[in-house]
LOPA-381600 format. One record per residue (C-alpha): residue number from 1; x, z, y. Coordinates in Angstrom, 3 decimals, padded with zeros to 6 digits. Example, Ala and Ser with C-alpha at 12.3 -4.5 7.8 and 13.67 -1.06 7.14 Angstrom:
2
<site><n>1</n><x>012.300</x><z>007.800</z><y>-004.500</y></site>
<site><n>2</n><x>013.670</x><z>007.140</z><y>-001.060</y></site>
// end
This chain:
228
<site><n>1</n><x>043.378</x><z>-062.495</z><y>-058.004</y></site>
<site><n>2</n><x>044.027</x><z>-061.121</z><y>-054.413</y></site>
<site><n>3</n><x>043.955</x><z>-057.250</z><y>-054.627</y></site>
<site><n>4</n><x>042.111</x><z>-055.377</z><y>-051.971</y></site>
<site><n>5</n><x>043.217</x><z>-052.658</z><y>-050.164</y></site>
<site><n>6</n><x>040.504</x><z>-050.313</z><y>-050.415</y></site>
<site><n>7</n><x>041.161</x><z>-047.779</z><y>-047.469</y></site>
<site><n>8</n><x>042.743</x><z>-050.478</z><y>-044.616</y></site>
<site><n>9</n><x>039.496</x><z>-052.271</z><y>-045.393</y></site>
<site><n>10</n><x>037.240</x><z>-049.106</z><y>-044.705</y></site>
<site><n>11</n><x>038.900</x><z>-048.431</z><y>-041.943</y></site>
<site><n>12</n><x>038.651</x><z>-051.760</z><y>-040.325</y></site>
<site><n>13</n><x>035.009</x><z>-051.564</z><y>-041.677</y></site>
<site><n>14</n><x>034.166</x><z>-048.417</z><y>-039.362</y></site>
<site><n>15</n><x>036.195</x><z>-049.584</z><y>-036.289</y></site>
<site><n>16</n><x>034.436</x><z>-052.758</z><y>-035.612</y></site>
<site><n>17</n><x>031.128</x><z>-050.765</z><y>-035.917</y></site>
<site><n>18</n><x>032.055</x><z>-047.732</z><y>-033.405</y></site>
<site><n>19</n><x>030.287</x><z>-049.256</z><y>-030.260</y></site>
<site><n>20</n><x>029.455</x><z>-047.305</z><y>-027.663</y></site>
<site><n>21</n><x>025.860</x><z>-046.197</z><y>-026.082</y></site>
<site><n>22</n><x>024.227</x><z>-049.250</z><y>-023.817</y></site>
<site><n>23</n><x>023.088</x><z>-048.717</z><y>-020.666</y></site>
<site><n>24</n><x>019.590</x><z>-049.046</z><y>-021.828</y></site>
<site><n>25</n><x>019.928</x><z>-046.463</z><y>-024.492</y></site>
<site><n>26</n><x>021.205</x><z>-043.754</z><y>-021.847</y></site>
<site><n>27</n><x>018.313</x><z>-044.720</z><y>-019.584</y></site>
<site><n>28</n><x>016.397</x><z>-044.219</z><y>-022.514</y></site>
<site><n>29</n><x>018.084</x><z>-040.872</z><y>-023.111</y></site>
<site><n>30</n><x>017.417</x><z>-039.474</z><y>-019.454</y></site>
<site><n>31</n><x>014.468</x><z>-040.717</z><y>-019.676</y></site>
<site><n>32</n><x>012.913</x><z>-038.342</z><y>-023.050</y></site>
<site><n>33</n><x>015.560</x><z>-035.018</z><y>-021.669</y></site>
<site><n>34</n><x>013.337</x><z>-035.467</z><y>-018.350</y></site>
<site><n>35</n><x>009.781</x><z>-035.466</z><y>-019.870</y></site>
<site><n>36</n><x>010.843</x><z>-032.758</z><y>-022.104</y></site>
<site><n>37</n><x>011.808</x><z>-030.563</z><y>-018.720</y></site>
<site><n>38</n><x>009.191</x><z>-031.497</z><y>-017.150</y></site>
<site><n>39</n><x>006.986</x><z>-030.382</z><y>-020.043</y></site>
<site><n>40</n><x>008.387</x><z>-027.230</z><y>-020.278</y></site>
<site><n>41</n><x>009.241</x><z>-025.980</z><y>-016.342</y></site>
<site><n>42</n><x>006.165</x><z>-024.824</z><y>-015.842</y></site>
<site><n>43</n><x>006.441</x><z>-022.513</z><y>-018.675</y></site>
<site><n>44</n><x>009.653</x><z>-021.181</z><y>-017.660</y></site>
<site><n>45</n><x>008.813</x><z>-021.029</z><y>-013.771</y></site>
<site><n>46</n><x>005.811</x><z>-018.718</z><y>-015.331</y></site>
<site><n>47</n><x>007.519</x><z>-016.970</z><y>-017.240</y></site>
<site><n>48</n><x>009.857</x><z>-016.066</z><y>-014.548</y></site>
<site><n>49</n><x>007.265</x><z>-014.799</z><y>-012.266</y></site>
<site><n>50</n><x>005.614</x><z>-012.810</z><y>-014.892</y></site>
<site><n>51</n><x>009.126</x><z>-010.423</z><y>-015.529</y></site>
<site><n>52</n><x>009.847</x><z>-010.433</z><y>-011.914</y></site>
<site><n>53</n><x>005.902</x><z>-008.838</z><y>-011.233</y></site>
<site><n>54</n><x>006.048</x><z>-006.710</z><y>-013.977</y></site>
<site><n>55</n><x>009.055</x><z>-005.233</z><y>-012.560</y></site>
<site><n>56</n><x>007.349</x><z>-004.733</z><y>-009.364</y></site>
<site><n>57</n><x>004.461</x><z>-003.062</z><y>-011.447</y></site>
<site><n>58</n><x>006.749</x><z>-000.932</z><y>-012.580</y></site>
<site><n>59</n><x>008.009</x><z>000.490</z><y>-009.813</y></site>
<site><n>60</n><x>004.904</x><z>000.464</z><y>-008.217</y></site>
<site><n>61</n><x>003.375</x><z>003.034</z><y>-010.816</y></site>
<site><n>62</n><x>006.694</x><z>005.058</z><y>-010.670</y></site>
<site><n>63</n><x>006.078</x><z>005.235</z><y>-006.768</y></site>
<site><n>64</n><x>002.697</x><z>006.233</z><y>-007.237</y></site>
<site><n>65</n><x>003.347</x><z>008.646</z><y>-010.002</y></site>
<site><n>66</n><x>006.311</x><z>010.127</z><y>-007.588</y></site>
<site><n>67</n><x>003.372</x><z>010.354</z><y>-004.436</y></site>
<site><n>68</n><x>001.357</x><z>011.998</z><y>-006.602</y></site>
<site><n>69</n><x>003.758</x><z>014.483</z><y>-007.712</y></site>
<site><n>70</n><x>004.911</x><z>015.057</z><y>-004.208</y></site>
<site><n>71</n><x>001.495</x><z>015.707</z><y>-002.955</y></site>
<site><n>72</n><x>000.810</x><z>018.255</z><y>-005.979</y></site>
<site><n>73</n><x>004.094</x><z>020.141</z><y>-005.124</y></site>
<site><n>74</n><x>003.340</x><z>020.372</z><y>-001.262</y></site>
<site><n>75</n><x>006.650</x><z>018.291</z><y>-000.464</y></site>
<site><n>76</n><x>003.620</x><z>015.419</z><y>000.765</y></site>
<site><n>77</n><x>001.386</x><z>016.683</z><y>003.036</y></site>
<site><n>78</n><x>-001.895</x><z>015.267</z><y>003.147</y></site>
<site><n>79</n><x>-004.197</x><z>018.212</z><y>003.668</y></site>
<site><n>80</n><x>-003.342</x><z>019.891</z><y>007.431</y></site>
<site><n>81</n><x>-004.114</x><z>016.623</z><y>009.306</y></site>
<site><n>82</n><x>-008.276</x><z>017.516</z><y>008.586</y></site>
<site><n>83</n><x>-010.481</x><z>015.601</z><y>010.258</y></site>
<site><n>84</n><x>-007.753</x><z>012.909</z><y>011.591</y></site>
<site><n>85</n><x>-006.574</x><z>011.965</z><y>007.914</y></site>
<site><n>86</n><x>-008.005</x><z>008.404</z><y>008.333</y></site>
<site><n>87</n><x>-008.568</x><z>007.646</z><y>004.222</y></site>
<site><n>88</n><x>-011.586</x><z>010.078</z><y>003.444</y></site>
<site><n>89</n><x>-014.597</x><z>009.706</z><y>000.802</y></site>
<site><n>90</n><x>-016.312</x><z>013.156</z><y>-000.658</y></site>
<site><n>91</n><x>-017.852</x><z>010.626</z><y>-002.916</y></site>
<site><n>92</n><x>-014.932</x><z>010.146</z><y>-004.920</y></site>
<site><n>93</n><x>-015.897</x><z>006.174</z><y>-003.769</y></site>
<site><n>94</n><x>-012.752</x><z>005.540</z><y>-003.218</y></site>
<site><n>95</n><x>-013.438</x><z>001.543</z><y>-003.719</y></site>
<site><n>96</n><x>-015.326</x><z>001.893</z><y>-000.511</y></site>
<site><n>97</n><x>-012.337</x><z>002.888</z><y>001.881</y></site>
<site><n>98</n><x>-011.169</x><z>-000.185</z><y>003.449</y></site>
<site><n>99</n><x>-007.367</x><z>-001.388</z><y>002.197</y></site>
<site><n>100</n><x>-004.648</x><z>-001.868</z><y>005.445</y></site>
<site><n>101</n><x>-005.240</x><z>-003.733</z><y>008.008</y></site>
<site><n>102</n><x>-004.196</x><z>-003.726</z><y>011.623</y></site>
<site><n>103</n><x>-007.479</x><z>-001.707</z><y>012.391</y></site>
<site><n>104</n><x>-006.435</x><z>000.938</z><y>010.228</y></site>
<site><n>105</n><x>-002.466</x><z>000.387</z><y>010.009</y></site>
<site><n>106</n><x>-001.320</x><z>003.243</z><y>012.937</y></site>
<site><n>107</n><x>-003.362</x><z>005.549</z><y>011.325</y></site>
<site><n>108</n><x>-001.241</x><z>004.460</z><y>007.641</y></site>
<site><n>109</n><x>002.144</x><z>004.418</z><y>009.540</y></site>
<site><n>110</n><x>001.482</x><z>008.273</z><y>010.429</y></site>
<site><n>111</n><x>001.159</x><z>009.762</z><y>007.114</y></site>
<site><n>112</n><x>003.941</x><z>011.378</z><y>005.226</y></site>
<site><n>113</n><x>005.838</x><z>009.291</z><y>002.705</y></site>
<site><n>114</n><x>003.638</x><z>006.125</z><y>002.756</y></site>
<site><n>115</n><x>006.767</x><z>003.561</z><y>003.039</y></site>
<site><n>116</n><x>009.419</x><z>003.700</z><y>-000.078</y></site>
<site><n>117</n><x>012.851</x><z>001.973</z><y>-000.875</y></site>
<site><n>118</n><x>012.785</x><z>000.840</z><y>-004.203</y></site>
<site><n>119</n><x>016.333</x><z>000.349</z><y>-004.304</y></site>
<site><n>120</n><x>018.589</x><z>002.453</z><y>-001.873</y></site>
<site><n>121</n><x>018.930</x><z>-000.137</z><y>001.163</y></site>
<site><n>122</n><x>016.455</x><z>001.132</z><y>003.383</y></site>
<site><n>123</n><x>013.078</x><z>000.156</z><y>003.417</y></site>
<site><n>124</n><x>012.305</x><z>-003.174</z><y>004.927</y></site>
<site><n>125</n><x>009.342</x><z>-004.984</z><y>005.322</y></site>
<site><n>126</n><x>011.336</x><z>-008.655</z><y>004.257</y></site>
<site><n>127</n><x>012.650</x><z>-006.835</z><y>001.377</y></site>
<site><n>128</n><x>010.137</x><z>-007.825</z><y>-001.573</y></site>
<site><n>129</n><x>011.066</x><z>-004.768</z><y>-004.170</y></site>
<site><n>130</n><x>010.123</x><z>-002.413</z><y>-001.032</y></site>
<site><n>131</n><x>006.372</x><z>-000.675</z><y>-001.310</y></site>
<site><n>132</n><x>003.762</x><z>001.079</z><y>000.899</y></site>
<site><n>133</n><x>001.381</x><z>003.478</z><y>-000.512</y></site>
<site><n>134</n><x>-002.506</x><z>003.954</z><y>000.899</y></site>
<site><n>135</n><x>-003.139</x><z>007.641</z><y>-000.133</y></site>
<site><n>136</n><x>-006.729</x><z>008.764</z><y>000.447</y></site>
<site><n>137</n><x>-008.405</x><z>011.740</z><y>-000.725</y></site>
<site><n>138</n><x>-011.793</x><z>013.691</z><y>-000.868</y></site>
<site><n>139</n><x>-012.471</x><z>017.411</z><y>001.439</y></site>
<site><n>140</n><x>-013.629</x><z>015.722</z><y>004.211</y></site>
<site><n>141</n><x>-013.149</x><z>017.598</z><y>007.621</y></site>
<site><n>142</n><x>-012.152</x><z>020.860</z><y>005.472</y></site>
<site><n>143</n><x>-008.995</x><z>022.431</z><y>006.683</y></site>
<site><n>144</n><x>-005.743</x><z>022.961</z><y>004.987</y></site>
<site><n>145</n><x>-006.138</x><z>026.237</z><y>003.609</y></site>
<site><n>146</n><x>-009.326</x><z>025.308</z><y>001.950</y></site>
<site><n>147</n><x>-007.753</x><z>022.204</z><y>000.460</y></site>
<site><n>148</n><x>-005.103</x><z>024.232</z><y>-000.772</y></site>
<site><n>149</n><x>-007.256</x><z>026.770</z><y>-002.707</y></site>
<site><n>150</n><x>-010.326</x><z>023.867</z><y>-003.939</y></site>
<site><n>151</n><x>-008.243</x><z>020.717</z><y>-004.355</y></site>
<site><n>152</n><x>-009.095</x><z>017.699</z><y>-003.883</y></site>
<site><n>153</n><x>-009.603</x><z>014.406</z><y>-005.391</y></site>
<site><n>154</n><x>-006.813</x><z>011.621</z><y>-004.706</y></site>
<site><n>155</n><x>-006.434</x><z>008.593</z><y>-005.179</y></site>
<site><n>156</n><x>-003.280</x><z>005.790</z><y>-004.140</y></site>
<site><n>157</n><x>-002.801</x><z>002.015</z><y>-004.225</y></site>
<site><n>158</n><x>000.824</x><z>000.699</z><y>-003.640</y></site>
<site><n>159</n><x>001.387</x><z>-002.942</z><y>-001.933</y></site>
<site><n>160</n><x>004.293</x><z>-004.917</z><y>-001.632</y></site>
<site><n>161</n><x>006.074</x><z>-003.941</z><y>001.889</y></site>
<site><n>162</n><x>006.639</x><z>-007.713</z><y>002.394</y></site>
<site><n>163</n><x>002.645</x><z>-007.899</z><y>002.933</y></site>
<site><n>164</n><x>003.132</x><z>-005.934</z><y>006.347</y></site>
<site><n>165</n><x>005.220</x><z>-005.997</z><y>009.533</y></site>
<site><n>166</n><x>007.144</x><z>-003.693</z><y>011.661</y></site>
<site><n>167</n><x>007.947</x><z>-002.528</z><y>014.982</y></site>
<site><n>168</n><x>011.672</x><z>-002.828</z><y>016.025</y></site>
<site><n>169</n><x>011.816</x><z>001.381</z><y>015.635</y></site>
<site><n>170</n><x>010.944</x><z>001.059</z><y>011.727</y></site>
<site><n>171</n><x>006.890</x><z>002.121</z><y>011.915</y></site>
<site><n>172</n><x>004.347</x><z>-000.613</z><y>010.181</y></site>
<site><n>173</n><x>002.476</x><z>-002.133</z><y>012.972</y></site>
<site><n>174</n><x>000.362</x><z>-004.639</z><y>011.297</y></site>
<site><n>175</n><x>-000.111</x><z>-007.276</z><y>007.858</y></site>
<site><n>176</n><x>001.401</x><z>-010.549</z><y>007.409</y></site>
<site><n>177</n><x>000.052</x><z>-013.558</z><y>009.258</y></site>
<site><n>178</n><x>-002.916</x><z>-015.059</z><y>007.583</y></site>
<site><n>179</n><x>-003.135</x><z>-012.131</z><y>004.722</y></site>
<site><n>180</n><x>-005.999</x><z>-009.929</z><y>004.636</y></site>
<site><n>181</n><x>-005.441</x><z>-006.652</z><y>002.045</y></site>
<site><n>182</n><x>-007.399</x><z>-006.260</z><y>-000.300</y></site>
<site><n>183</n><x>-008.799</x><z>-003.146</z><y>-002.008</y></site>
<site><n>184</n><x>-008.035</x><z>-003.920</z><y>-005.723</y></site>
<site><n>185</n><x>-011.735</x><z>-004.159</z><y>-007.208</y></site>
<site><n>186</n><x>-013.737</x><z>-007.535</z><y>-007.419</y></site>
<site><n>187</n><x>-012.373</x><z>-010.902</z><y>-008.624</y></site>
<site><n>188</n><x>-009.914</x><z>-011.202</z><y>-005.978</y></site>
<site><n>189</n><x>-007.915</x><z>-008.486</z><y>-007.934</y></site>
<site><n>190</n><x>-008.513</x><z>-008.397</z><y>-011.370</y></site>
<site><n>191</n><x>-007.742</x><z>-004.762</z><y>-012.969</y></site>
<site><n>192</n><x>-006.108</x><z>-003.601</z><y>-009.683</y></site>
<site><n>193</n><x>-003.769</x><z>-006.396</z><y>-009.485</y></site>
<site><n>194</n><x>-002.837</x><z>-009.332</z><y>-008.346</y></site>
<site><n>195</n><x>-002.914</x><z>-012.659</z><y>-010.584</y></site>
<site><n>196</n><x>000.470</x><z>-013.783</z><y>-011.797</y></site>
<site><n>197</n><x>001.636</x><z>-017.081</z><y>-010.177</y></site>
<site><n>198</n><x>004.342</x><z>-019.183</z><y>-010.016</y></site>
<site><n>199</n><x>005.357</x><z>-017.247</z><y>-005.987</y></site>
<site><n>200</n><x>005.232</x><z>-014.025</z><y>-008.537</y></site>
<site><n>201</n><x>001.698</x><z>-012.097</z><y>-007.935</y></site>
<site><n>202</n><x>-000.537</x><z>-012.039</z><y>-004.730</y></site>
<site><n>203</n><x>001.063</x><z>-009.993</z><y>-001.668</y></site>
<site><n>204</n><x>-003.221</x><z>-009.642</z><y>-000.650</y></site>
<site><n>205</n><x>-003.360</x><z>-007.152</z><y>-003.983</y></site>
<site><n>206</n><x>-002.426</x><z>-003.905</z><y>-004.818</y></site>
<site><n>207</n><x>000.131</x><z>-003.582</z><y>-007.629</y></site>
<site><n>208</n><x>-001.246</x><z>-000.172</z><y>-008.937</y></site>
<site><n>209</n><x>-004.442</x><z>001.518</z><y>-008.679</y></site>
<site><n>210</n><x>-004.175</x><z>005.094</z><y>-009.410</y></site>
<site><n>211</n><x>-007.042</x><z>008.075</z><y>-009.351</y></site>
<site><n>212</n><x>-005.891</x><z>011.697</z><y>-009.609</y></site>
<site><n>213</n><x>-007.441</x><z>015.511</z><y>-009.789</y></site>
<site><n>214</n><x>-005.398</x><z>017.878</z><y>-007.550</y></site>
<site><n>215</n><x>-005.162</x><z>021.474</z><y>-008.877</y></site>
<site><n>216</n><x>-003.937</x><z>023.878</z><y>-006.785</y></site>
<site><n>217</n><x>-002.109</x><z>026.439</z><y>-009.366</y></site>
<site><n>218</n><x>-004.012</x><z>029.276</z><y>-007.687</y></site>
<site><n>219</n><x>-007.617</x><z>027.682</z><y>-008.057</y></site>
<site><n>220</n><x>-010.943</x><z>029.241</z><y>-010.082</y></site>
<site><n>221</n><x>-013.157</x><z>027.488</z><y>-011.801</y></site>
<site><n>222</n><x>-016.012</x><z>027.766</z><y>-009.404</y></site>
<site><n>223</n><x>-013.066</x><z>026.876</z><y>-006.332</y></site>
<site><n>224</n><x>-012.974</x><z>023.575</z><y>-008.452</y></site>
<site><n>225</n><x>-016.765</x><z>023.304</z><y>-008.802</y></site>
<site><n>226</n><x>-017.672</x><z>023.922</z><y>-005.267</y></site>
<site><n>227</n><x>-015.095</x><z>021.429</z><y>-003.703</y></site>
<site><n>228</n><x>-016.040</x><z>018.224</z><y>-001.897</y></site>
// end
């Protein structure tokens, strides 16, 4: 009886079988790798967007938070201009007050510390981490000194520069083709902000809403209470 060689005939065994992929089989293979991208793209386009307008957020409350401070320290000025500081409501309705526009924008462009560079280049309006704040404030036609002694009421909301245009100088001189501002309150703008999408948040919204007391250290009580 004929011995076998058990290990030749293995490895004849496994070397007939080693065929390679057909041409249908890689179609095949394309075929499933391209559903499953195209499945989950949308996911990752979203996801995408989301980090890059929370960043914005971000910096947008840092920016307002940074106003703020500026205005309670006196390095922002927003109290001498008097009757000609364009953003006023005693009310404290601050939704009322109309957001940018090219109505209102000279009037924006002239107040202190509106237009901010987010990251040390120089503020542009084509660069999209670049932000302009809308200050407005209560004391109606009251003059400086009384503002500084009775405070005022304050609020901000911060935009994405790359929702405005400039002049060749540097000073805003009007919005974006075809985009109209918007104030922040009513389904347009959810919660102060624009709804995420896959072009990263609405340039029409405001990133941050933000409503402040200022408290002049040197105020009394009934300075507070009898304040606009």
């Amino acid at each position: 009886m004929r011995k076998i060689n058990t290990r030749l005939f293995l490895i004849k065994y496994l070397l007939s079988n080693q065929s390679g992929f057909s041409l249908l089989e890689a179609l095949m293979a394309i075929l499933v790798v391209s559903i499953l991208m195209t499945a989950i793209l949308p996911m990752i386009i979203l996801s995408t967007a989301t980090r890059v307008q929370s960043r914005r957020v971000d910096l947008a409350t840092q920016a307002a938070r940074g106003y703020i401070d500026g205005v309670r320290s006196g390095v922002i000025d927003i109290t001498t201009a008097g009757a000609a500081f364009p953003f006023i409501n005693n009310n404290q309705d601050f939704q009322g007050l109309a957001a940018p526009s090219s109505v209102n924008i000279a009037d924006l462009n002239g107040i202190q510390g509106i237009k901010v560079d987010t990251n040390g280049n120089g503020f542009n309006v084509t660069d999209p981490q670049d932000l302009v704040i809308q200050p407005m404030r209560t004391g109606g036609i009251a003059s400086g000194a009384e503002l500084a002694t009775q405070g005022f009421y304050m609020q901000v909301r911060v935009y994405r520069a790359d929702a405005f245009t400039q002049d060749a100088t540097g000073n805003l001189n009007g919005i974006q083709a075809g985009l109209t501002l918007q104030t922040g309150n009513g389904d347009t703008c959810p919660n102060g902000r624009g709804i995420v999408t896959n072009t990263g948040g609405g340039k029409n919204c405001p990133l941050v809403v933000m409503k402040v007391d200022i408290n002049p250290s040197t105020s009394t009580m009934n300075q507070i209470k009898n304040r606009l």
